[in-house]
C-alpha positions as CSV (number, residue, x, y, z in Angstrom):
1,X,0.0,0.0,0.0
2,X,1.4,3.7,-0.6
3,X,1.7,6.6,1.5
4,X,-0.8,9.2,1.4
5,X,2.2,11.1,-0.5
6,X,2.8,8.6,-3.0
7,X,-1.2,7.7,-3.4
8,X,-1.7,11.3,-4.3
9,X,1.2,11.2,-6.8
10,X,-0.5,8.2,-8.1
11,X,-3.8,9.7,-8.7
12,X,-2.6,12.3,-11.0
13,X,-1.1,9.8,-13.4
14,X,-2.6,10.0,-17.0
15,X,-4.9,7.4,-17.2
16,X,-3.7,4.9,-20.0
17,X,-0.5,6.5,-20.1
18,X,3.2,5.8,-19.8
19,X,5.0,6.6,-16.4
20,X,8.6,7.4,-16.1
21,X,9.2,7.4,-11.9
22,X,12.4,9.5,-11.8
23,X,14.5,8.4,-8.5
24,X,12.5,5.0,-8.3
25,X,13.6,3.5,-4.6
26,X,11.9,0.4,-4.4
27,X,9.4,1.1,-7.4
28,X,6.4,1.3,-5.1
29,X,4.6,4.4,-7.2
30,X,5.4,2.1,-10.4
31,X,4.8,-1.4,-9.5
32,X,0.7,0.4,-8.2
33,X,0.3,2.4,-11.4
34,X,0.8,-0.7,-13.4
35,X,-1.0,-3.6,-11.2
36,X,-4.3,-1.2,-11.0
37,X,-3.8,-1.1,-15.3
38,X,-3.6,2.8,-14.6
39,X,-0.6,2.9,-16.5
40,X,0.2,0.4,-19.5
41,X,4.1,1.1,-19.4
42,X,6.5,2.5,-17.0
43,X,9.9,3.4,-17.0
44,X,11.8,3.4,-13.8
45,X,15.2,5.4,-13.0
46,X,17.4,5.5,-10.0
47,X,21.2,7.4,-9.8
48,X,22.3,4.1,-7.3
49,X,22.4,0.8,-8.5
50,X,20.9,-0.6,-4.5
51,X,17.7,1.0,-4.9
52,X,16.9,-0.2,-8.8
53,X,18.2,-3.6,-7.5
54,X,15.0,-3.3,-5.0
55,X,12.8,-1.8,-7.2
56,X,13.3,-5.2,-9.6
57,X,12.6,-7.2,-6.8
58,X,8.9,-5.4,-6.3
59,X,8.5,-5.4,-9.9
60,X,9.1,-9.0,-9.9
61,X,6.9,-10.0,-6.8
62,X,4.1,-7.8,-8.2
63,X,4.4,-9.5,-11.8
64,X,4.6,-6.1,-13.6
65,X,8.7,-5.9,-14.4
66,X,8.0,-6.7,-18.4
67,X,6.0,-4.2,-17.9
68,X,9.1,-2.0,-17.1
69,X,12.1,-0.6,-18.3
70,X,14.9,0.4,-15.7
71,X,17.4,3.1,-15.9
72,X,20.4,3.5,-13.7
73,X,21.1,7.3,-14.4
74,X,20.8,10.6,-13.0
75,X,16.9,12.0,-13.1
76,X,16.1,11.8,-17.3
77,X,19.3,11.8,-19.1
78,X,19.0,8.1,-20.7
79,X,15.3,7.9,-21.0
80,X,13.8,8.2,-24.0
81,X,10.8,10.3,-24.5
82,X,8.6,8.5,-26.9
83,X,5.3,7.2,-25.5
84,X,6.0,8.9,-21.9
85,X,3.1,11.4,-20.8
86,X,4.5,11.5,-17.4
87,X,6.9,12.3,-15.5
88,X,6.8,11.8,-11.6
89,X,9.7,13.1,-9.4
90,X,8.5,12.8,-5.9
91,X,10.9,12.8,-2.5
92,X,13.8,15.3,-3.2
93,X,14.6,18.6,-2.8
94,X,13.4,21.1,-4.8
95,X,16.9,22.3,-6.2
96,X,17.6,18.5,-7.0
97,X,14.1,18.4,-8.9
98,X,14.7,21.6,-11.0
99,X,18.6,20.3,-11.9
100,X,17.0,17.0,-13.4
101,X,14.2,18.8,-15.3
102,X,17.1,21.5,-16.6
103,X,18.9,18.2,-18.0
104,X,15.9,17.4,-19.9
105,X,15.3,18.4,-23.2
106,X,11.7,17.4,-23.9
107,X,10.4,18.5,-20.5
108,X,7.8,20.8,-21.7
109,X,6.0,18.0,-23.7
110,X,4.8,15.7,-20.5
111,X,2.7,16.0,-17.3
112,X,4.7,16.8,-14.6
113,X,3.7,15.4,-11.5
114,X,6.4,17.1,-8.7
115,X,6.4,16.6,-4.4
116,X,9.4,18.1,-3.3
117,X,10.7,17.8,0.3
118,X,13.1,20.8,0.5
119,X,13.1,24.3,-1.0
120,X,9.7,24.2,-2.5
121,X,10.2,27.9,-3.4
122,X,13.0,27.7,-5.7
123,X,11.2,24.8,-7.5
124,X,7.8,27.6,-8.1
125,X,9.7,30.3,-9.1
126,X,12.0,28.0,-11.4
127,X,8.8,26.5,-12.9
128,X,7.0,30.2,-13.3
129,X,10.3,31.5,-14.8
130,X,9.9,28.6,-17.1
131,X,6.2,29.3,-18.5
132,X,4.6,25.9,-16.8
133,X,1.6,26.3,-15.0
134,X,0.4,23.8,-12.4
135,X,-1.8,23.0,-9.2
136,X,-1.2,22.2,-5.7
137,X,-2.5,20.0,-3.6
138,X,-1.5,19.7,0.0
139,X,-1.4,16.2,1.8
140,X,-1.1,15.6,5.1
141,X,1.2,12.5,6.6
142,X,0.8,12.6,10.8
143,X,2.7,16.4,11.7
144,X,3.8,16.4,8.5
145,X,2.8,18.5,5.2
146,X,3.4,17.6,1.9
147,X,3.5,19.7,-1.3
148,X,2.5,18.1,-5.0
149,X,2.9,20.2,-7.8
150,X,0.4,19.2,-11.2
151,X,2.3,20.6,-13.5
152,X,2.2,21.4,-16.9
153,X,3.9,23.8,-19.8
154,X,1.8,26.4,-20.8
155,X,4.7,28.8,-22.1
156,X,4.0,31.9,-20.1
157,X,6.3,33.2,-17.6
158,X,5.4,34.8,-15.0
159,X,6.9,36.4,-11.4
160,X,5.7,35.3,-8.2
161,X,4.1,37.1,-5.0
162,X,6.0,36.2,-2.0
163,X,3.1,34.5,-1.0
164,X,2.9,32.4,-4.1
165,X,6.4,31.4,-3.0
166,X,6.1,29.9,-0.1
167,X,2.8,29.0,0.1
168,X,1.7,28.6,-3.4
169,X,-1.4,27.9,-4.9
170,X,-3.3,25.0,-3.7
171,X,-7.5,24.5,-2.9
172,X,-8.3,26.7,-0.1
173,X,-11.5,25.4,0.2
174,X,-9.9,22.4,1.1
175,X,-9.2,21.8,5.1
176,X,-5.7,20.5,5.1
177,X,-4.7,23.5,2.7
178,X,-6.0,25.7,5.2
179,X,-4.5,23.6,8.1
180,X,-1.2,24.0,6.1
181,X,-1.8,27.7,5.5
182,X,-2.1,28.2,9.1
183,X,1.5,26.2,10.1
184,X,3.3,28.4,7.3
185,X,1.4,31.6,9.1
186,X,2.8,30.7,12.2
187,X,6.6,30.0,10.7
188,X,6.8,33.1,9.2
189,X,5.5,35.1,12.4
190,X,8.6,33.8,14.0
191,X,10.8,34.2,11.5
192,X,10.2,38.1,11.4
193,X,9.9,38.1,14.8
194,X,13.7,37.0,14.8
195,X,14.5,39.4,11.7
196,X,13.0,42.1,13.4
197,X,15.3,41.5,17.0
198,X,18.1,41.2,14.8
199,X,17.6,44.4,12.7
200,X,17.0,43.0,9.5
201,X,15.0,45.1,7.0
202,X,13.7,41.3,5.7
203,X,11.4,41.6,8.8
204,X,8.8,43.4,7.4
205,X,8.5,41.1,4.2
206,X,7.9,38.2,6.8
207,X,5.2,40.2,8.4
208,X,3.3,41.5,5.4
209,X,2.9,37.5,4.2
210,X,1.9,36.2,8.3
211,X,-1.1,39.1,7.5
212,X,-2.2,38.0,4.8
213,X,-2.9,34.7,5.8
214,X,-4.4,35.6,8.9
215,X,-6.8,37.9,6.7
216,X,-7.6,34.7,4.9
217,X,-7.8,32.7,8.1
218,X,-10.2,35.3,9.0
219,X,-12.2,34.4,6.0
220,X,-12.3,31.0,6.0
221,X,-13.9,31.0,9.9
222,X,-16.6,33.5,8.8
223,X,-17.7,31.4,6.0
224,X,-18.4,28.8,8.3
225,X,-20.4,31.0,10.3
């Protein structure tokens, strides 16, 4: 069974489509997509031999691995492109995500299906600086919060609110977004708290975003009313 995390991932996957599960593991995503017939062909890629040595083995037990073509490499530099709609990069930091998708020439012509774990703001504004659009959606895993970008190109560029940074753009109708809206309110009150003993002029930036989603907090609690 898959993590909340990697069931979201999963339900984003192109239906009928061809999967390429960039920094495999132990092929959990992958060997799903294909048992549930979501996905008629997947291709698998991991930078460490150990880890696609595990993902064959889960393959194998779950009788999808000729189903599956696996790649020791570094993110997309040996896969081909043909037949692939998309692309899922989920568990690694957001600077490691937007290096792999730099590498890759065809990036622009598949669903992009992204969870970062680290520096989720450098991964928006890279993709906005890039012309893809996309959608957030914001799973919760015990105390933790998880970030999925649905992502796709759309060939505008366009520059980023602070808030659209760091908090992006998910469903705030949605309770976990808002419960996630909330714990990034908090953050940032401290964090310009701490600017703002320290002198730093940054203070006020980190103040401006805590009010903003405390006027939407506000918002949300009235509409329930």
């Amino acid at each position: 069974m898959l993590t909340k995390r990697l069931a979201a991932c999963a339900a984003l996957v192109t239906k009928g489509g061809v999967v390429c599960d960039v920094g495999t593991d132990h092929a959990y995503l992958t060997a799903e997509l294909l048992q549930k017939g979501i996905c008629t062909r997947a291709v698998a890629t991991d930078i460490h031999q150990g880890p696609l040595d595990a993902a064959r083995r889960t393959l194998s037990e779950a009788g999808v691995l000729a189903q599956t073509e696996l790649r020791l490499c570094d993110g997309l530099e040996q896969v081909q492109p043909e037949g692939i709609t998309d692309v899922v990069i989920a568990g690694m930091g957001g600077e490691t995500i937007v290096h792999i998708l730099e590498q890759c020439p065809w990036k622009n012509a598949v669903h992009l299906i992204l969870q970062p774990m680290t520096k989720i703001p450098t991964l928006r504004q890279w993709l906005a600086a890039q012309g893809f659009g996309w959608k957030e959606h914001v799973i919760a895993e015990g105390e933790k919060f998880y970030v999925i970008l649905d992502a796709w190109y759309d060939g505008t560029p366009r520059t980023l609110s602070i808030l659209e940074q760091e908090v992006g753009c998910p469903d705030w109708t949605e309770k976990t977004a808002q419960r996630y809206a909330s714990w990034k309110r908090v953050r940032f009150q401290k964090l310009a708290q701490q600017l703002e003993t320290a002198g730093q002029p940054d203070a006020q930036k980190w103040k401006a975003a805590a009010a903003q989603l405390e006027q939407m907090e506000h918002t949300w609690e009235e509409s329930k009313c």
